[in-house]
N, C-alpha and C positions, 0 to 999 in steps of 0.2 A: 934306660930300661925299655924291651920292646912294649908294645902294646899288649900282647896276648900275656906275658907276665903279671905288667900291670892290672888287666881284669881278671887276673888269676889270683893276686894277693888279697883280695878280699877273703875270697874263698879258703885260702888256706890257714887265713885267721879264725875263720869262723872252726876249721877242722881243727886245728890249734887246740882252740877254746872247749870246742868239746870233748875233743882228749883230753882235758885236766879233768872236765867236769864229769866225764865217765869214770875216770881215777879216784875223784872223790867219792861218787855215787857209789862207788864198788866197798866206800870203808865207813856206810853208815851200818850202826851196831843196832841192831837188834834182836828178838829171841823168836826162833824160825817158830812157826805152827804148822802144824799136818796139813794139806791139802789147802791152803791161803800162802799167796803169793806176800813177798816183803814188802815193807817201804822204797825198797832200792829198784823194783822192779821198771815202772812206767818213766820215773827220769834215767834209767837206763834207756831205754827202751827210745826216748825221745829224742835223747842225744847221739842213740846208734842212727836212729833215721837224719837229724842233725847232718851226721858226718859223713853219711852216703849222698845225700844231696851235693853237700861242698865235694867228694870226690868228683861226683856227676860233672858239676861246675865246673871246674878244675879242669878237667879233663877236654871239654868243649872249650874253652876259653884255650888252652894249650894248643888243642888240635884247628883252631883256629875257624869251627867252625860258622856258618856264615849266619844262622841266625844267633847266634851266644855274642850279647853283648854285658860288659863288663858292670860292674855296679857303677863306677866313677862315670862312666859313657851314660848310662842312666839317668842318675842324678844331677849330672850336667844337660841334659836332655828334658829332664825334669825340670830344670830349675827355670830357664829360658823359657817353656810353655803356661809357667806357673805366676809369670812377672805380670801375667794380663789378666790372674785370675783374681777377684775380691779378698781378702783377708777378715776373718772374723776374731780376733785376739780377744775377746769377749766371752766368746762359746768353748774357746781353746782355754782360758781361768777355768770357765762353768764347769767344764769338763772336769780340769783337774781337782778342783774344787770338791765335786760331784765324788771321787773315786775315793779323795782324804775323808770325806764324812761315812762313804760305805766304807774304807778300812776301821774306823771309830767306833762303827754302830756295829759291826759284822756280828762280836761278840754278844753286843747285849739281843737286839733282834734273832740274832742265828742265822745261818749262814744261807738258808732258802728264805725266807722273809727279806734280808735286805737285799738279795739277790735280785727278788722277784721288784722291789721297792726301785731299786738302780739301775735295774734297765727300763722300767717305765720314763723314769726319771729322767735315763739319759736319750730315749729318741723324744720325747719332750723340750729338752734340751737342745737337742738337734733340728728344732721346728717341723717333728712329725704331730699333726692334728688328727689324724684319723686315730679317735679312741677305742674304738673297738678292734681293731689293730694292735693298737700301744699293747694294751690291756690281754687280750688273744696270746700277742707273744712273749710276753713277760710271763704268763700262767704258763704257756706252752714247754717254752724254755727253763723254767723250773723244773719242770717235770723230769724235761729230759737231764737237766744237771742232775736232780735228786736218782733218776737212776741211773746213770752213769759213775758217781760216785759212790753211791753205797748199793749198789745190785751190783755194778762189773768191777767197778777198782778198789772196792770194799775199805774207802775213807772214811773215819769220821768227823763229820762234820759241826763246828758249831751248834747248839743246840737252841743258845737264848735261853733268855731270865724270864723266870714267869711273868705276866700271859703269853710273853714270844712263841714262847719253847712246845704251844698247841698247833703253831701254822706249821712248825715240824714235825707233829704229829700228824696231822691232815696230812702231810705229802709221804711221809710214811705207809699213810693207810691207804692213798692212791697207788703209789707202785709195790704194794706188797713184800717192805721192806720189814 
């Protein structure tokens, strides 16, 4: 198999891939309302961009151009520079750890509270010490999740069990949702 094929099958996986999953995006049932876009909209929408990338890719890899290198070329390139680096298998649990207790908690806190809870948590985790930082962007990035989900892509969200369910109110009342 040439080379330019072989950096080209990744890509074509990925295009693949997202041709099934725009096929399925296309057959989630719901009941349209006036002037609100569907559920199907934005994983549409992600997977269109998805599979214009991988054409992109495709295409450079095919045409053989000279800075497009393939993902196998990469990750072999990767892995050799990577032999000399530290390994932390410790922060990499923490991590995963970290994400299973935010998927447990999401429901009962809500989904801006553990939000805001888990990314603290996880540049913490990361061994960031600047608190007023930590703290800064966790508040920050809230914000912008809470309006990005329910001001532009009109989600709902988690809400939480009472007392949770007031720190969704608070961010409500900040982006005038």
């Amino acid at each position: 198999m040439s080379s330019r094929i072989r950096s080209a099958l990744p890509y074509a996986v990925g295009l693949g891939a997202a041709a099934l999953l725009f096929v399925s995006a296309s057959h989630i049932q719901y009941t349209p309302r006036p002037g609100q876009i569907g559920p199907d909209f934005w994983p549409k929408i992600a997977l269109a961009l998805m599979g214009v990338v991988c054409l992109i890719e495709i295409a450079r890899a095919l045409l053989g151009a000279a800075d497009a290198r393939g993902i196998a070329e990469v990750l072999e390139g990767d892995a050799e520079e990577a032999a000399d680096e530290p390994k932390y298998p410790r922060l990499l649990w923490g991590g995963i750890a970290l994400v299973l207790v935010y998927a447990v908690l999401v429901s009962y806190l809500g989904f801006l509270l553990a939000s805001f809870l888990f990314l603290a948590a996880f540049m913490y985790l990361g061994r960031y010490r600047n608190h007023l930082a930590v703290w800064t962007v966790s508040a920050g990035l809230t914000v912008v999740i809470a309006f990005l989900f329910m001001r532009f892509a009109y989600v709902s969200l988690p809400r939480g069990e009472p007392p949770f369910d007031r720190f969704t109110d608070l961010v409500r009342l900040l982006i005038g949702a």
